[in-house]
N, C-alpha and C positions, 0 to 999 in steps of 0.2 A: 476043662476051664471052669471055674468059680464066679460068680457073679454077688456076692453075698457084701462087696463093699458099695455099692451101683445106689442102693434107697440110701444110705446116710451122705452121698454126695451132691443128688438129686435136691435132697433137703437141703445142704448148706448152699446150693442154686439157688434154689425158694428163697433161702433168707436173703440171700443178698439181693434178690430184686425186688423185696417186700416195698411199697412207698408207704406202707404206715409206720417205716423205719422215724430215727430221730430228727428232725427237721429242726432243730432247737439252733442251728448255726446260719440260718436262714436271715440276710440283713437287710434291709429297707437301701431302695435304688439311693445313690448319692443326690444331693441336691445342687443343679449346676451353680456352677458361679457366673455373677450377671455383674458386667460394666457397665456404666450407665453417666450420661449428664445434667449433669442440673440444667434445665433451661432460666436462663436469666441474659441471654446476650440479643438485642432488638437491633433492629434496623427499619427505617423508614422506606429503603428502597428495594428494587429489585435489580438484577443483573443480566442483558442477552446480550452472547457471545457470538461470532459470526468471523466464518477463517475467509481470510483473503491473499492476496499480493501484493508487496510496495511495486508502484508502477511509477513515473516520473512524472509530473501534474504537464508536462509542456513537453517536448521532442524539437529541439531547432536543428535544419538541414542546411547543412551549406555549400556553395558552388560557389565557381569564378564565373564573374560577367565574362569573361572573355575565353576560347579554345586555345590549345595549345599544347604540347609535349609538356608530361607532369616530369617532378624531380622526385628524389628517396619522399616516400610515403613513412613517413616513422611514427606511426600513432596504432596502438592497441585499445581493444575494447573495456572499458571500464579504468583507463589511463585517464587523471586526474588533469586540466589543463587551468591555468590563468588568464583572466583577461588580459588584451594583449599579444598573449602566446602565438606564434607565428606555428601554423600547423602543418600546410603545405604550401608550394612554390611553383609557376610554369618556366619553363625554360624563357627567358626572356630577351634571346638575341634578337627577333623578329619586333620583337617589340621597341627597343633600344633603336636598332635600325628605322622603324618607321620615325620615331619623333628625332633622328637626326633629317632623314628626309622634307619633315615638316618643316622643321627650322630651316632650311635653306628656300621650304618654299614661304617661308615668311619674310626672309633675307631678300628675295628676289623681289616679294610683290611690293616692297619695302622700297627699293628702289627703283622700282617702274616707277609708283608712285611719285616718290621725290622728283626724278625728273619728267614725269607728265605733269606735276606742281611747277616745276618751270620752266616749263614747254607756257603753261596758261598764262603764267607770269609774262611773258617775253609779248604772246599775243596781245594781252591787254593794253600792256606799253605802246604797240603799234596799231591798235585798235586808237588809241589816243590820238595820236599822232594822223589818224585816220589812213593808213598802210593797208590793215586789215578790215575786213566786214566784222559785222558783229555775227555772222553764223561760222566764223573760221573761229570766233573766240567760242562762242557755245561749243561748238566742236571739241574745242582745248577744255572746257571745263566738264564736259560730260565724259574725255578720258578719265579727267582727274577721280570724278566718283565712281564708275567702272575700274579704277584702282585699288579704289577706298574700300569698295566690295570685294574684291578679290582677296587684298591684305587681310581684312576683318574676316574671311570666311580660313586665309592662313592660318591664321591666328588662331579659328577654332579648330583647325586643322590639328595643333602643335597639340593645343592643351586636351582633347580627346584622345591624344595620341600619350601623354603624361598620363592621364588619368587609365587606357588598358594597361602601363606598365606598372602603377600601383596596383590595378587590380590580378595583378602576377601572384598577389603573395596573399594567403589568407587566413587570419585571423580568429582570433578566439574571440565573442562578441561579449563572452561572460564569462565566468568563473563558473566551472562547469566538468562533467564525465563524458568522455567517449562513450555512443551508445552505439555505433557500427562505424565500420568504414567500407566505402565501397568500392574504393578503386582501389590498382595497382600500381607501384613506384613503375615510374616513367610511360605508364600510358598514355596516348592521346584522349583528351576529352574534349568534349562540345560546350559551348557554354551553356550554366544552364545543370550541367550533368551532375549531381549529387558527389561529392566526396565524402562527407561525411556526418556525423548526426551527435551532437552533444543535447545533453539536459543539467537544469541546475542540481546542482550539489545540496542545494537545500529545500528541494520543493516535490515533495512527493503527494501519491495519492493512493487510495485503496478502492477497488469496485468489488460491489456483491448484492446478492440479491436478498433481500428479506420480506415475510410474509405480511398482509395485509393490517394484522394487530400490528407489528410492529412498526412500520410506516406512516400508518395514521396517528401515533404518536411522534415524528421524528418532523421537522423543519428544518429549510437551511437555516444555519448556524445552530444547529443542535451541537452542544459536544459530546467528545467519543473519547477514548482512550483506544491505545493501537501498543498492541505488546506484540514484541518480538519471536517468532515460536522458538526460536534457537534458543532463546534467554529473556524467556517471561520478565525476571526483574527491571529489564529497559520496557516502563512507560511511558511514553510521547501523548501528549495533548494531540486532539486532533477537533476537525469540523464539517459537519456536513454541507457539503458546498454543491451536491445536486442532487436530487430526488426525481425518480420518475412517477410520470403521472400515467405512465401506460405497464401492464405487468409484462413482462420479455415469454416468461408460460404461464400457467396457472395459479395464481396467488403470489406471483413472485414478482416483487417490485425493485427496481434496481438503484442502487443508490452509489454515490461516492462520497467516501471521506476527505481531505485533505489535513495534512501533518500542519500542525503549527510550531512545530518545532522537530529540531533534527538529534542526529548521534553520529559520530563517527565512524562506527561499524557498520551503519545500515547501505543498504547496497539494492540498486533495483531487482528485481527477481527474489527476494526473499520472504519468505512464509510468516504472517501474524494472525495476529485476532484482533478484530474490531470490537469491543464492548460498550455496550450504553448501561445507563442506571434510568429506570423507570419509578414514580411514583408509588409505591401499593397500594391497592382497593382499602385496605387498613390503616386506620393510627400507626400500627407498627408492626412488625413478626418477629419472628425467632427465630435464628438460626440452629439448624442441625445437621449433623454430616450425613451424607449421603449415602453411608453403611447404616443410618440408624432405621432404613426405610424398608418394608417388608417386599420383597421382592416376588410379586404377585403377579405383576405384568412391568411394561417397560414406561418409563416416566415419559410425556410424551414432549416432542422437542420443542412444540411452541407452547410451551407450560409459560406462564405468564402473568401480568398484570389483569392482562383480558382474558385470558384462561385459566382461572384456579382449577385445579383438580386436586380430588382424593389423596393421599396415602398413608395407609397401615402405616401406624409404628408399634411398641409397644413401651406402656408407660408402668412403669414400679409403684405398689402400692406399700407404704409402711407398715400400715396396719395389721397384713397380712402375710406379708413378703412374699409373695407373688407377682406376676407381671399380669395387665391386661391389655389385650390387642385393642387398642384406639385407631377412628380413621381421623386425620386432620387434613387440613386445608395448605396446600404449597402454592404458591406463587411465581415460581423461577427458582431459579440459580445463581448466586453470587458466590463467588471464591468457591468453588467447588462444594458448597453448601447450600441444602435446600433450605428454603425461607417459608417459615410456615406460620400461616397470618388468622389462623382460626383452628382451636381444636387442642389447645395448650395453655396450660397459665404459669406462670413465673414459679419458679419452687419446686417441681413438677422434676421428674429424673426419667429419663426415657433410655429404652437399651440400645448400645451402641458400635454393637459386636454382637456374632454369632444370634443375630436374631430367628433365621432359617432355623435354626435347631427350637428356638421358644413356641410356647403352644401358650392358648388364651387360658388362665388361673393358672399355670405352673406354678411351682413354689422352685424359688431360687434365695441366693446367698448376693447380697451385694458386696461385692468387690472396693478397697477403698481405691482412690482414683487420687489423683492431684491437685485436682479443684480445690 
């Protein structure tokens, strides 16, 4: 066997992993493309958000004064009623029955009466006449008022006896929602015994807790705005109508809003957010989205009027085209934008996208934008 082709293959090995080969095709990294905003949009205030529950501002209970076997219970939960509205009913044979009773015993004392009235008559006349003493006639007229009481106490006999039979039937006291029911068609109840539970249709509230910054700024009748989480675009005005002065845990002070106004879709049990607008420590800030923020650590959630803190952005230099990492001053959150009230000035273009990939002096390409 022959080995005499072995060096000129060796060699064209060599050549091909030589690196002082041609490097002439060698190109400069690409330069990224950078989005960016002009800052030029201020706002005086700031935004905290706080989730809650529409709950009903009031819960009214209602029973019958009186017991008795119920009728058909026909009322569901969250079934719409009118004042007026007849809701349920007791069986009221028992009742009907007593105030026939009464009136007969009205009928009766009615007529003892009348003739213990001239039973007196007749004495007087022979008391005249001098027939009778005058303690046969006190006799005859001390029936009379012992009648007069009897009748008069008939009588309230009858109309209490009217008044359980109106109380048979019970009513809607408002315009208002089923919020439970608690009995069953044709049960015996006691008086007293809850049947069922309405709230108004137009009077809700929201509870929740928020932290001592935010508190210390808030009074009753502060306003709020209350959006719907199902569908943010329904804002309802709303107000603060209790504040606690004790924290329920740790920093956490407990407050209630109330709606000043309604919607037709809203429903108790459903999911919002309560938002206020605060002052800024500044003349004004700037808004910037929330992508434009360098994601170093996490924003902290009582970022604030009374808590400015830090955050990285990075802001475009013309001169150079380059970005520089800036730290500025945030404020809060409004509309899903952080507010940033130091650390920017007007005219100023900051990146607002892909910042995670930018480094501090990079050279980038600005992108046109819409603005």
């Amino acid at each position: 066997m022959r080995f005499w082709f072995l060096p000129a293959m060796l060699g064209i090995a060599v050549t091909a992993c030589n690196p002082q080969q041609d490097t002439t095709n060698t190109e400069p990294p690409p330069i990224r493309g950078l989005l960016t905003q002009e800052i030029r949009e201020s706002t005086g205030t700031t935004e905290r958000k706080f989730p809650g529950v529409l709950e009903p501002s009031s819960i009214t209970s209602l029973s019958f004064k009186v017991g008795g076997k119920l009728g058909p219970v026909d009322l569901a939960v969250g079934q719409r009623v009118a004042e007026g509205q007849l809701l349920a009913a007791l069986d009221d044979t028992q009742f009907i029955t007593a105030i026939d009773n009464a009136k007969a015993a009205v009928d009766e004392a009615r007529a003892l009466l009348q003739q213990d009235e001239n039973d007196l008559g007749r004495q007087e006349t022979l008391f005249e006449r001098g027939v009778v003493s005058k303690v046969t006639v006190d006799n005859a007229r001390t029936d009379v008022q012992t009648r007069q009481a009897q009748l008069t106490q008939a009588q309230k006999t009858l109309i209490s006896a009217e008044e359980d039979l109106e109380d048979t039937k019970l009513f809607a006291p408002f315009d208002g929602i089923i919020n439970a029911v608690d009995v069953d068609s044709f049960a015996t109840v006691a008086s007293g015994t809850v049947i069922t539970s309405l709230y108004e249709a137009s009077a809700y509230e929201v509870s929740f807790s928020v932290n001592f910054d935010t508190v210390a700024q808030l009074v009753v009748g502060s306003t709020a705005t209350v959006r719907l989480a199902d569908d943010p675009s329904i804002a309802l005005k709303a107000t603060v109508s209790e504040l606690g002065e004790r924290a329920d845990t740790v920093s956490s002070f407990p407050v209630i809003v109330r709606l000043d106004e309604t919607h037709p879709i809203i429903r108790a049990g459903m999911a919002v957010e309560v938002s206020f607008e605060f002052a800024l420590p500044a003349e004004q800030g700037f808004f910037i989205p929330m992508t434009a923020a360098v994601k170093e650590g996490q924003i902290p959630e009582d970022a604030g009027p009374g808590n400015v803190v830090p955050v990285p952005v990075y802001v475009f230099d013309p001169q150079t085209n380059t970005v520089k990492k800036r730290e500025v001053m945030m404020a809060g959150i409004r509309e899903n934008k952080l507010v940033i009230i130091d650390g920017l000035e007007p005219g100023e273009r900051i990146a607002i996208a892909g910042v995670s990939f930018l480094r501090d002096g990079m050279q980038v390409k600005l992108l046109e934008t819409d603005e």
